[in-house]
N, C-alpha and C positions, 0 to 999 in steps of 0.2 A: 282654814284658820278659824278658830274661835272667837267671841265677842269678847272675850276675856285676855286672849291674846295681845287683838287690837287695840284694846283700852291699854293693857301693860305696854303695849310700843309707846304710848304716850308720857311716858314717865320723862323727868328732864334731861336724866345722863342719856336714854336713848337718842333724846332730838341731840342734844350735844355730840354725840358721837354722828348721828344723820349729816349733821349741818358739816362737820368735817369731813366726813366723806363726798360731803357735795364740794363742799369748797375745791377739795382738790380737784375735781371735773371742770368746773368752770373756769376754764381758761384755754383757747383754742391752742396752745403750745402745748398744752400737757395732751388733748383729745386728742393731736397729730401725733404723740410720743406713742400713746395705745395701740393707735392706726399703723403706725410702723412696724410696732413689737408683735402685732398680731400674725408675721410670716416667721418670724423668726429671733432669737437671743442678740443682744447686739452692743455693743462696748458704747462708752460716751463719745466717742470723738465719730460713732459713726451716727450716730442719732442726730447729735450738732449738726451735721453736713447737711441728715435731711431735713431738720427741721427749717436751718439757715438761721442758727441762733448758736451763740457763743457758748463756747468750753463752761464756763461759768455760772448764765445762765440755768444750763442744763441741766447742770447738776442739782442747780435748787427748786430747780421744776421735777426732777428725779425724786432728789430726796421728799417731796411732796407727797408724790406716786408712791414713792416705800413708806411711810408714815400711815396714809390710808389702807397698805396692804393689796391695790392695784399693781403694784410690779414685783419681784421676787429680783433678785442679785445672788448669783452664782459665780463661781471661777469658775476662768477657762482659758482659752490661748487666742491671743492676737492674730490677724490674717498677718501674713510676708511684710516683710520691711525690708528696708536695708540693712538694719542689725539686727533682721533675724526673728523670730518667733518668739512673744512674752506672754508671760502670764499676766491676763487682763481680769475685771470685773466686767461680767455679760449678767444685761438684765434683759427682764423679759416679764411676759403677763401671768400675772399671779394664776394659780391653780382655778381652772374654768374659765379664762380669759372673759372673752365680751360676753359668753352667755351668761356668766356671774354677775360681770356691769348691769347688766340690761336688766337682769332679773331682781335686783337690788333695790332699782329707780323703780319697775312696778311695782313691786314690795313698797317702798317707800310712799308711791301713791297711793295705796290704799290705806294707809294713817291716817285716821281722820283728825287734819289739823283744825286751831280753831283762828281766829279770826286775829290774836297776839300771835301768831306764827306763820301770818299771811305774807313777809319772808323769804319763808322757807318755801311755803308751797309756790310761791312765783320763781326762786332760782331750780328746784326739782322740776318745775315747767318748761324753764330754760333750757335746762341740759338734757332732758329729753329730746328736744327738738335739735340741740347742738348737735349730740351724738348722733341721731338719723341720719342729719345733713352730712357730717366727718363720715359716718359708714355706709351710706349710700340703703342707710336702712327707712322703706316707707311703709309704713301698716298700712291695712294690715298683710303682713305678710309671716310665711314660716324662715329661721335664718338655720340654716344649718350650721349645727358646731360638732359634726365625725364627720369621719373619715378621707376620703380623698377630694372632694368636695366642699368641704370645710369652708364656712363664712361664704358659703352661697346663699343668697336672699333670692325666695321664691315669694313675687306678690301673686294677694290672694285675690282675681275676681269672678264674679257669677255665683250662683246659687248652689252652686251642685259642681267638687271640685275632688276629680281622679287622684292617689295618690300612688306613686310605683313606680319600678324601675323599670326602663327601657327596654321595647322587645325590638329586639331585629328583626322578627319574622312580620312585624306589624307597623310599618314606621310612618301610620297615618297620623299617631299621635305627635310625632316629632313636626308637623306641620301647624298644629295647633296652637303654639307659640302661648297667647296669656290660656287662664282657667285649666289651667293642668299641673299637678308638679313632681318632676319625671326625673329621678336618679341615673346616674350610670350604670353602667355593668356592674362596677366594683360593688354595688352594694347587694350582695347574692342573699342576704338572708329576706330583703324587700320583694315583692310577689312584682311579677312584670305587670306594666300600666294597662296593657289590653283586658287583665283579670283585674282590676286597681286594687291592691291591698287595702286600701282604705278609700273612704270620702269623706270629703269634711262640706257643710253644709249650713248656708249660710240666711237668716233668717231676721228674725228680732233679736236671736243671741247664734252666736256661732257653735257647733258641733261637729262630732267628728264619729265617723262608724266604722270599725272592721268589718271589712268585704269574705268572713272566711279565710284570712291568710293561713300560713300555712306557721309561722311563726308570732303570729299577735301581732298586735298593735296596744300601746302604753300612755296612759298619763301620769307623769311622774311619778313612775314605775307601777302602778296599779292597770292589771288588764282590763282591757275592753270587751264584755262577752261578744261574741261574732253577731253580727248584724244586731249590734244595738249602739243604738247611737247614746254619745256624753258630752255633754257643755263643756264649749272651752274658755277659759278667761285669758286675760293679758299675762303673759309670763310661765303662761301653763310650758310642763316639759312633754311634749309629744317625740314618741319611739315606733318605731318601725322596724316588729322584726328584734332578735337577739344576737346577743356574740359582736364580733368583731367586724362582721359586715352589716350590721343594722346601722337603721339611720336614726338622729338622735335631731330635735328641732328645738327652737325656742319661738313661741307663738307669740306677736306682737298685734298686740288689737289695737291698741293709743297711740 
């Protein structure tokens, strides 16, 4: 991002637009309504149940979440009842779910506010810390948003951390528990952990190096030449690997 960028986020309709999109986050009814929607589509009277908040309610904590562009509303069909199967309204998290949340709020952190929007920067403080604590998210760590694993949080510690998918033929590493972070099977485009497709390496700033994979390793979609290591910041999008079996991460530093 440019210095020029930066400065243009400070324009007033921007924070105006910011401050609403934070408004709707600050409020732990609406972060539980996220936390739910993040397995699945789901009608209002089943979200009420989990929340343990009223038909009524809900709907105007919804319509909050539709307003910021946080949830999407689609048809669909009601589960069994006694009269039968209806066509319902099923909402659900807008397109890029939490990795788009998350990456929004560091976005956001990096506006440099001034001292009349000090505000803003203490509720964007806020809600960062809400949301870690609702999604069980603590930096730094990598969160996984593909494939079958999806919304798996890998914390990140030690200096020097393996990155790759699980061999069978080697399962010293599955004993290793923290300073590793070890994929399933399912993810066949990632190089197994005994070769690690990657390391990421932790310093004064954090970095990350393709080990030679055999499919790359990405920062927000730009490759990494083999054996050379690239800084990573808060929000960076780290990839593993192409196609429909790579792994796709959201890197949380803050």
């Amino acid at each position: 991002m440019t210095d020029n960028t930066i400065q243009g986020k400070r324009d007033p309709e921007y924070l105006v637009e910011m401050s609403e999109y934070l408004n709707a986050l600050a409020n732990p009814v609406r972060l539980q309504i996220l936390s739910s929607l993040e397995t699945r589509p789901m009608e209002l009277k089943e979200i009420a149940a989990i929340t343990r908040t009223s038909y009524e309610n809900i709907r105007k904590h919804i319509d909050k979440l539709l307003l910021a562009g946080l949830v999407r509303k689609d048809a669909g069909m009601s589960s069994e009842t006694m009269t039968g199967i209806h066509p319902v309204w099923k909402y659900s998290l807008a397109p890029g779910g939490m990795e788009q949340i998350i990456t929004n709020l560091s976005m956001f952190s990096k506006v440099p506010l001034t001292i009349t929007h000090a505000d803003l920067a203490n509720q964007l403080s806020t809600i960062r810390k809400d949301i870690s604590t609702q999604f069980g998210v603590t930096s730094p760590c990598l969160y996984l948003t593909s494939g079958p694993e999806e919304g798996k949080i890998f914390s990140l510690h030690g200096e020097k951390i393996p990155l790759g998918r699980i061999d069978p033929t080697d399962m010293s590493f599955s004993k290793m528990g923290k300073g590793i972070v070890m994929l399933s099977q399912e993810y066949k485009s990632v190089s197994r952990i005994s070769r690690p497709h990657a390391r990421m390496y932790h310093g004064k700033t954090w970095e990350i190096e393709d080990c030679g994979s055999t499919s790359g390793t990405f920062i927000n979609t730009e490759p990494i030449p083999p054996q050379t290591r690239r800084e990573l910041v808060d929000g960076d999008i780290v990839i593993l690997g192409t196609g429909n079996m790579s792994a796709r991460f959201l890197f949380i530093a803050e």
